[in-house]
C-alpha positions as CSV (number, residue, x, y, z in Angstrom):
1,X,148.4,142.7,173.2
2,X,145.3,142.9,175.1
3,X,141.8,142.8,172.8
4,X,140.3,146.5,172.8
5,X,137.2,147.5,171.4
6,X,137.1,149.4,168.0
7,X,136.9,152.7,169.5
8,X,140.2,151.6,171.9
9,X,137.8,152.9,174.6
10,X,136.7,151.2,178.3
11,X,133.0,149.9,178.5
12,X,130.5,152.1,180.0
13,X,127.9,150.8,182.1
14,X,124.8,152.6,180.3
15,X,122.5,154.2,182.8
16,X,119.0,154.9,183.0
17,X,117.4,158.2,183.8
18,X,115.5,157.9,187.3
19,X,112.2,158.9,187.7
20,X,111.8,162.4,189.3
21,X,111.3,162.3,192.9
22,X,107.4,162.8,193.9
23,X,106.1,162.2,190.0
24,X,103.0,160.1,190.2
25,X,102.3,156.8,189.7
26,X,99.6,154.6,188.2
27,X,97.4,154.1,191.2
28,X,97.3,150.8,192.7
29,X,93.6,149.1,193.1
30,X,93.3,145.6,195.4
31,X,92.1,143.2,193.5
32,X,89.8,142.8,196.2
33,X,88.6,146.2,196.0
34,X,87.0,145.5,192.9
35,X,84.3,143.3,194.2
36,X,81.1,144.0,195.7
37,X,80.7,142.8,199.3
38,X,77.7,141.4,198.8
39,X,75.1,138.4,198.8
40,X,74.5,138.3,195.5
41,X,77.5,139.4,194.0
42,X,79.4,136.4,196.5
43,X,76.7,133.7,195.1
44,X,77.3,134.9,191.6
45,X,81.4,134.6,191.9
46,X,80.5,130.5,193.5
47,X,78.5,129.8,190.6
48,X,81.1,131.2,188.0
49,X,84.1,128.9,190.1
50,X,82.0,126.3,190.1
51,X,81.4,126.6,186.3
52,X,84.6,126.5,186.1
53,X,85.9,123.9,187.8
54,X,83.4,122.1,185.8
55,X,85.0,123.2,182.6
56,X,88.2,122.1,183.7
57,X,89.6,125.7,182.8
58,X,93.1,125.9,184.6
59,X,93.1,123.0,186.3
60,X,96.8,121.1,187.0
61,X,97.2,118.0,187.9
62,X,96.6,117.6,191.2
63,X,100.1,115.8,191.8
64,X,102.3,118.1,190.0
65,X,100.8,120.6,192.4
66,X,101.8,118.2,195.6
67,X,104.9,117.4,194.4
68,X,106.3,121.0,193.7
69,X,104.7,122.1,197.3
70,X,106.3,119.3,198.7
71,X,109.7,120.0,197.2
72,X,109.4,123.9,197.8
73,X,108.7,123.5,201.9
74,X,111.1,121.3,202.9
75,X,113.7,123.6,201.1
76,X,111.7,126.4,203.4
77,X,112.7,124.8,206.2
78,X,115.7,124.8,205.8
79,X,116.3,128.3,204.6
80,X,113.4,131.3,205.0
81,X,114.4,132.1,200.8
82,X,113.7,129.8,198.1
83,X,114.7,130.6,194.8
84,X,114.4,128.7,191.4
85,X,115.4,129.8,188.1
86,X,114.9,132.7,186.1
87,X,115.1,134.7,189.0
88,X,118.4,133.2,190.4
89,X,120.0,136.2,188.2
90,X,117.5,139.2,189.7
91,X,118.2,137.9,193.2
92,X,121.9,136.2,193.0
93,X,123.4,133.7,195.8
94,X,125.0,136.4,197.8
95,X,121.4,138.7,197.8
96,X,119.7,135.6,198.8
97,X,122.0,134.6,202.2
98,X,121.4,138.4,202.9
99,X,117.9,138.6,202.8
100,X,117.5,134.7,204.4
101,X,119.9,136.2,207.4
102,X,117.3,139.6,207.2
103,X,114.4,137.3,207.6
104,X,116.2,135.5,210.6
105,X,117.2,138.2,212.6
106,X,113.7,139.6,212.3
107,X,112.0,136.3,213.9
108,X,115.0,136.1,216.2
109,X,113.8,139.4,217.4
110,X,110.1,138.2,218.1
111,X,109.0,139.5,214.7
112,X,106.9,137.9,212.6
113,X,107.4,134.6,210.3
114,X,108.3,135.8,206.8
115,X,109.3,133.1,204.0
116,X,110.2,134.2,200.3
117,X,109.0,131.9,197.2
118,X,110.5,133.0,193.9
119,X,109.6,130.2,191.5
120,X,108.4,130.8,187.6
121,X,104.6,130.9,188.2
122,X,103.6,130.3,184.7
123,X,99.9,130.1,183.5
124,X,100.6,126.3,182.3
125,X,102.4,125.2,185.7
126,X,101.7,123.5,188.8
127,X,100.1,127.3,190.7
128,X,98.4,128.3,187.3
129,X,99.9,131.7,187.3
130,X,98.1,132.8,191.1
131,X,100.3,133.6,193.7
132,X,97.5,132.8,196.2
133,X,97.5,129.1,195.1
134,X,100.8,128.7,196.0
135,X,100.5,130.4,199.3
136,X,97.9,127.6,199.9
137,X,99.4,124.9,198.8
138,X,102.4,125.7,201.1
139,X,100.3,126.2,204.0
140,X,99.3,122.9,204.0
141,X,102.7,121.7,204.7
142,X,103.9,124.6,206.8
143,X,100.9,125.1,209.0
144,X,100.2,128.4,210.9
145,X,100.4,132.2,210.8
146,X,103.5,133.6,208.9
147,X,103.8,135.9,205.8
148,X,104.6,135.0,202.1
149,X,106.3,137.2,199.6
150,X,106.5,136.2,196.3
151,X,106.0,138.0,193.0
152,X,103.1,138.8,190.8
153,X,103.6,137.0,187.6
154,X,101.7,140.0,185.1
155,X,104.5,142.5,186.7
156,X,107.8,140.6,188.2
157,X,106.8,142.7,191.1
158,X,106.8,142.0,194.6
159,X,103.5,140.3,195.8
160,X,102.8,139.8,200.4
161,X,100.4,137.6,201.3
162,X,99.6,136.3,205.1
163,X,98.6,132.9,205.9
164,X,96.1,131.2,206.9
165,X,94.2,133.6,204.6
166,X,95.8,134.3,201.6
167,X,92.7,135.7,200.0
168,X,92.3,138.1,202.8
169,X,94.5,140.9,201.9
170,X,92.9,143.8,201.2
171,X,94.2,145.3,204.6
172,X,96.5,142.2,204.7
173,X,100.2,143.3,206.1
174,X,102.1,141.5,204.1
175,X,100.4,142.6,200.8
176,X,100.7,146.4,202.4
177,X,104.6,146.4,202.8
178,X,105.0,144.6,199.0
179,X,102.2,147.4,197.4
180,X,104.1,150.0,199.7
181,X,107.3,149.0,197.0
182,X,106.0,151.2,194.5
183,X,105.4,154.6,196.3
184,X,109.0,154.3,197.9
185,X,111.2,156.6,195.8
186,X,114.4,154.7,196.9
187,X,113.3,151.3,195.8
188,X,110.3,151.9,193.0
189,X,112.9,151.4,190.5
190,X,115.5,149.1,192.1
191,X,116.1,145.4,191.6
192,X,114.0,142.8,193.3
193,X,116.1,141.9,195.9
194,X,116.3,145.5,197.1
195,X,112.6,145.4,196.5
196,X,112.4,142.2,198.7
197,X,114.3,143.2,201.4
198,X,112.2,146.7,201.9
199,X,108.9,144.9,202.4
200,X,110.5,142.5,204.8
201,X,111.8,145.7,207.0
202,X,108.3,147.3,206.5
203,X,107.0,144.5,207.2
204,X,108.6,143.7,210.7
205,X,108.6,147.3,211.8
206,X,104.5,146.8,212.2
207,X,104.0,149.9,210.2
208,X,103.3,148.0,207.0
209,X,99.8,149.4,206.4
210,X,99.6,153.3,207.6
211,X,103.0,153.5,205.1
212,X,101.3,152.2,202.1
213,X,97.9,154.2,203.3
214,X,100.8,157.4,202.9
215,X,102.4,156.2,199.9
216,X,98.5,156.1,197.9
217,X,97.0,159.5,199.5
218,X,100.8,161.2,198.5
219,X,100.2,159.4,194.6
220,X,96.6,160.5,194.6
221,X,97.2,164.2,195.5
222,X,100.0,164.5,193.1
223,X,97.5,163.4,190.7
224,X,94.5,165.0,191.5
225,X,95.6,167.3,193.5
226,X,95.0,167.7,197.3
227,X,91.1,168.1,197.4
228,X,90.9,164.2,196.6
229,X,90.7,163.1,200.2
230,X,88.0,165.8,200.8
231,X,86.0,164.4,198.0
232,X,86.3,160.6,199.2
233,X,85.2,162.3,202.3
234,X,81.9,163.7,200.9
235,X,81.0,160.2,199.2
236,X,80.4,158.4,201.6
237,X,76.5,159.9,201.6
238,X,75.8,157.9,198.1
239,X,77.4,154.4,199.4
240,X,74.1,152.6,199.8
241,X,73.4,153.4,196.0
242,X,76.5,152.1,195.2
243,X,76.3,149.1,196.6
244,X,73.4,148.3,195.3
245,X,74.0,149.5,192.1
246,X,77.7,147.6,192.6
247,X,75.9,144.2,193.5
248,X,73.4,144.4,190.4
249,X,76.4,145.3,188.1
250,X,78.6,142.6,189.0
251,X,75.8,139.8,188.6
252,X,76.0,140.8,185.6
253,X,79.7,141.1,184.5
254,X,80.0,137.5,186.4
255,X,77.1,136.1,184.2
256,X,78.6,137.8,180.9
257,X,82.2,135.9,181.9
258,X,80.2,133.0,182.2
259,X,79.1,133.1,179.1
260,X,82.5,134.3,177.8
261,X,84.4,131.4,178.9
262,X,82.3,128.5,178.0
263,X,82.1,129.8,174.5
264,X,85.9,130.2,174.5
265,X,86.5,126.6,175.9
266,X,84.5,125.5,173.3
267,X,86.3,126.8,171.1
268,X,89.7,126.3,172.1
269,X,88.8,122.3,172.1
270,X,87.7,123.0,168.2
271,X,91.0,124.5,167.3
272,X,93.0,121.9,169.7
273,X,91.5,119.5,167.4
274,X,93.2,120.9,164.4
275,X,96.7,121.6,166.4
276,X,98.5,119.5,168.3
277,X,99.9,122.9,169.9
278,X,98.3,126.2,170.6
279,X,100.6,128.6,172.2
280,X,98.6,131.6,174.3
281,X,100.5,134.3,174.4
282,X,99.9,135.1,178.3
283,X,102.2,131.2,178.5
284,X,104.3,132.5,176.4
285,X,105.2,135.6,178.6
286,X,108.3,135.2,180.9
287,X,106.7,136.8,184.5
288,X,110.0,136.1,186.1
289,X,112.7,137.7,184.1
290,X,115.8,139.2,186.0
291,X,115.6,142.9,186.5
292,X,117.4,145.0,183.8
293,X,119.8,146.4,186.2
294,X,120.9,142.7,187.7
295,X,121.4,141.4,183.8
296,X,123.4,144.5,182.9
297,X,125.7,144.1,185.4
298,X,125.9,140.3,185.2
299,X,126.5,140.7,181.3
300,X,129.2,143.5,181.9
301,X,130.4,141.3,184.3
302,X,130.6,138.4,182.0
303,X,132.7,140.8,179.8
304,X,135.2,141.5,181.7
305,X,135.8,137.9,182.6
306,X,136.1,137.1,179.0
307,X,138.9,139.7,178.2
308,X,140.9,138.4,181.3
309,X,140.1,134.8,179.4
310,X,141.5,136.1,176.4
311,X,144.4,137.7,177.7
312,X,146.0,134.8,179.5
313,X,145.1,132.3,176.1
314,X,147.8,131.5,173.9
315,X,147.0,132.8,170.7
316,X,147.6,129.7,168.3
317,X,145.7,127.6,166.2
318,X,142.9,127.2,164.1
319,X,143.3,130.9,162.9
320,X,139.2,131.5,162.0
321,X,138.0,130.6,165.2
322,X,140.6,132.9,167.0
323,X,139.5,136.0,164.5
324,X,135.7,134.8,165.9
325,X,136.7,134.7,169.8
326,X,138.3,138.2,169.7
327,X,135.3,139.8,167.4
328,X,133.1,138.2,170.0
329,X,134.5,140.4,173.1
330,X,134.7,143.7,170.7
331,X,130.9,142.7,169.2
332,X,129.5,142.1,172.8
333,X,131.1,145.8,174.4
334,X,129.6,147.0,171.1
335,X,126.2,145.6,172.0
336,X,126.3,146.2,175.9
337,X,126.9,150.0,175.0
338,X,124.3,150.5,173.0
339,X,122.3,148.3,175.3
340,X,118.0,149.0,175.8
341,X,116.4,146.3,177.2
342,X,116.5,142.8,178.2
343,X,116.8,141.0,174.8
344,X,120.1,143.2,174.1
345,X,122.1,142.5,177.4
346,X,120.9,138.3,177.1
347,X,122.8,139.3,173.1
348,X,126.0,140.2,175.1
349,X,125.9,136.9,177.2
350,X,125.3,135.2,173.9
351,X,127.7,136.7,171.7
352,X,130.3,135.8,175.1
353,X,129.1,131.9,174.9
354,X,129.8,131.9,170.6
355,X,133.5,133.8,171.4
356,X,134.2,130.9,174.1
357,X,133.1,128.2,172.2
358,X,135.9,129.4,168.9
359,X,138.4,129.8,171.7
360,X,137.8,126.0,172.4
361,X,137.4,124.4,169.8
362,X,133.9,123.7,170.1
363,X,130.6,123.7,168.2
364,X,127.7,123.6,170.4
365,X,124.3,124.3,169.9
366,X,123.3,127.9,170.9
367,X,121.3,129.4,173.6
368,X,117.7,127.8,174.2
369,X,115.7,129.6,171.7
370,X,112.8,130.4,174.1
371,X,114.6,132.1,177.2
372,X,118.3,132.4,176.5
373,X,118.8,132.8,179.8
374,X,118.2,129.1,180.8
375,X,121.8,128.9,179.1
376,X,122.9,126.3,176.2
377,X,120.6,124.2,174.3
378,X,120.8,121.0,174.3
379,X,118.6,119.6,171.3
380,X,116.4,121.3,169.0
381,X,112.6,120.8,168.5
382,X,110.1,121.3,165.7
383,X,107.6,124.3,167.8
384,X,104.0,125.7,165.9
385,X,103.4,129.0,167.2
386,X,100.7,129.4,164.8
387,X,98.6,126.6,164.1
388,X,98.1,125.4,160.5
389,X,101.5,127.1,159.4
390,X,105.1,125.4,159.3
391,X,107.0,124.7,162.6
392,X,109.6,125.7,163.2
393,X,113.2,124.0,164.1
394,X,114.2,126.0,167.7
395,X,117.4,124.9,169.4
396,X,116.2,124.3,173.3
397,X,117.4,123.7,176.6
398,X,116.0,120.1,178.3
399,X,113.6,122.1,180.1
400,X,112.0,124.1,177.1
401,X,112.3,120.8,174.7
402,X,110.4,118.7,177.5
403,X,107.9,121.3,177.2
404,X,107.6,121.4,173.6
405,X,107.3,117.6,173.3
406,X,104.6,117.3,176.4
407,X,102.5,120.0,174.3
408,X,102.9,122.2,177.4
409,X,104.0,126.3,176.2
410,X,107.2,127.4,177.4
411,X,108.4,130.1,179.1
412,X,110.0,132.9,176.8
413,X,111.9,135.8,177.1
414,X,109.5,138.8,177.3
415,X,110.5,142.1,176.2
416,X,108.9,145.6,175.7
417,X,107.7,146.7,171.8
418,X,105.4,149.5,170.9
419,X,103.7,149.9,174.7
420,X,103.1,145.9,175.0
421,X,105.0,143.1,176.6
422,X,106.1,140.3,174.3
423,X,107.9,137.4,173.8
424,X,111.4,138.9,172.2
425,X,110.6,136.4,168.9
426,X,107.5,138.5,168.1
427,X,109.5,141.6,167.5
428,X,110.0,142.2,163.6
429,X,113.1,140.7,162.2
430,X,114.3,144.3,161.2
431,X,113.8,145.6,164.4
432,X,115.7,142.7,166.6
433,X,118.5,141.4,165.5
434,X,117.8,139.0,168.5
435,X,114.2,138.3,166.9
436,X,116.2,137.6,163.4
437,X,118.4,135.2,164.4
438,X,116.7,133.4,167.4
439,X,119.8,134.2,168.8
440,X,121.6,131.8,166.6
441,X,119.0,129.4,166.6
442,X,118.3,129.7,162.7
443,X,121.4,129.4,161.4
444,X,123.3,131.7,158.9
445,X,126.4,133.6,159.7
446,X,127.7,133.6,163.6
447,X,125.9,136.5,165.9
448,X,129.2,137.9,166.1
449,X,129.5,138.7,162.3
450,X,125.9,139.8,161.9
451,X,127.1,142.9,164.7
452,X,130.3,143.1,163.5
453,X,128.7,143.8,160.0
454,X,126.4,146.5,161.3
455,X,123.0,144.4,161.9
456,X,122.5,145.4,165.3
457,X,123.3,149.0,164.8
458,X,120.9,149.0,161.7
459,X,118.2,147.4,163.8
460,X,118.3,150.0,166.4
């Protein structure tokens, strides 16, 4: 007879509450916004780059960074979407010919030249963590004026930028129809790829800017209600005071970083010194994780499969690893039901790859210990999160282990605890069963006995 779960019920897809129509947002600030438009304030920001290009802070080598442009635009000529992994699961194969087809009907049309770059801009890579870096780097090899959407690596967010001048964006379209994501009711809270496919409409029908103007002045009155705009209005008298008073503060603030960073170079090269590995936290932070909603219904997805598996298997054999394989599909409906975040539906996918294994006969290593979602590990590494304390033995996938072993932090599934994003490790142990067990990465009994005893319930 078919497996069923202990409750002889159907899976529910879990789904989360949407956010009230018209409730306000955080506003949005440019970056560039931020900056005073000034003489001084300009020479001050040269003298701080050039400080720290001295330094050496954030520099990659400069033939990494050729060699991944290289790579990236002669895939863009051939398709307008380039994708690399993890956000082949937010924006799947079948999202991507959509959006590529999108993009080419909107040039077909005379519209403008759009091209979408998702790759995992980490802080340690090739593009240091900034988008506009990448944008550059591209332009070199695919000269003239056409629009870039990628995504911001603090938020997995859409991020428009518009070449030649990727640091021009403050009214920039392309950066208008991404920001203009957020005020959009229908898409604020969808996956990327509807996200995606929004700015590039937006962003072809030429009205890119006066939406996302809309979009703030609605979030601002909801906020502050609607005598804001009269009292941006009325501010305008004092703007000479403030940019003087704005040029005088930021020569300072830039001066103060200055100072900031050398002392912390300095100090970073004492404590390399003492460990052959220092892990920052921002490295450690996976800025391209699928969406929620794409990994819940890839892991139901992966569910169902399994139970059609298990149905057409011959039930014979080693009789341990067959009472393992049919735990495994109860365990994971157990955990996709009571499902919260990312970590949990990556547990499904894992507890899926422990019941296939017992159905054949295998024992592989587990998921990679740093992002699970890279799929099986395929050695396992001595990692120091912590310097001066005891490494520790993480099964990892060739990408993460080549990391490890170059000294070079990698990527890690992110999740959200107590207000702050972190990697899903640094959870406590009684609060993640994921965080526990590495997600079988530090041995003891199989995942799908820890939730079969009651070790995920207990944790949530």
């Amino acid at each position: 007879m078919p497996p069923t779960t202990a409750a002889g019920r159907p899976r529910a897809r879990l789904a989360t509450a949407p956010r009230p129509a018209g409730a306000p947002r955080a506003a949005l600030v440019p970056r560039t916004a931020l900056v005073p438009r000034t003489g001084p304030a300009l020479v001050a920001a040269l003298v701080t780059l050039a400080a720290l290009a001295a330094l050496g802070l954030g520099a990659a080598p400069a033939s990494a960074r050729d060699g991944r442009g290289a790579q990236i635009a002669a895939a863009l000529r051939e398709s307008p979407v380039y994708v690399e992994r993890p956000y082949t699961v937010a924006v799947p194969e079948a999202e991507r010919r959509a959006l590529a087809e999108r993009i080419e009907a909107v040039r077909a049309a005379g519209g403008p030249v759009i091209r979408v770059v998702l790759v995992d801009l980490e802080y340690g890579g090739a593009f240091q963590g900034d988008p506009r870096l990448l944008a550059s780097v591209l332009h070199e090899r695919l000269p003239g004026a056409w629009s870039l959407f990628t995504v911001q690596p603090e938020s997995g967010t859409p991020r428009g930028l518009d070449l030649p001048d990727p640091a021009g964006e403050e009214r920039s379209p392309a950066a208008a129809a991404a920001s203009a994501v957020h005020y959009e009711d229908s898409v604020a809270d969808a996956p990327l790829a509807d996200q995606l496919a929004y700015a590039v409409d937006l962003l072809a029908s030429g009205e890119a800017v006066e939406t996302y103007d809309r979009g703030v002045a609605r979030d601002r009155e909801a906020r502050e209600g609607p005598d804001a705009a009269a009292d941006d209005a009325g501010a305008g008298g004092a703007g000479g005071g403030l940019v003087v008073a704005g040029a005088v503060g930021g020569l300072v603030v830039l001066a103060g970083l200055l100072v900031f960073l050398t002392v912390s170079y300095r100090a970073r090269r004492r404590l390399a010194a003492r460990s052959p590995f220092v892990v920052p936290r921002q490295v450690l932070l996976n800025h391209a994780a699928a969406s929620e909603t794409a990994l819940r219904a890839d892991a139901r997805k992966e569910l169902l499969a399994y139970g059609r598996e298990l149905r057409g298997r011959r039930m014979d054999g080693d009789g341990e690893r067959l009472r393992l394989a049919l735990d495994a599909y109860d365990a994971a409906g157990t955990v996709l039901d009571g499902a919260r975040d990312r970590a949990d539906l990556v547990g499904v996918l894992a507890l899926l790859a422990e019941g296939r294994a017992a159905l054949r006969g295998e024992d592989p290593l587990p998921l990679c210990f740093f992002q699970p979602l890279h799929g099986r590990a395929t050695d396992r590494v001595d990692w120091r999160p912590v310097p001066g304390r005891e490494p520790v033995r993480a099964a990892a996938c060739a990408e993460c282990a080549g990391r490890v072993r170059r000294g070079v932090a990698p990527s890690a599934l992110s999740v959200r605890h107590r207000g702050r994003t972190v990697p899903y490790f640094e959870v406590p142990a009684d609060a993640s069963l994921w965080a526990a067990s590495g997600y079988g990465s530090f041995g003891g009994p199989p995942l799908t006995d820890r939730v079969v005893r009651g070790d995920f319930a207990r944790a949530r």
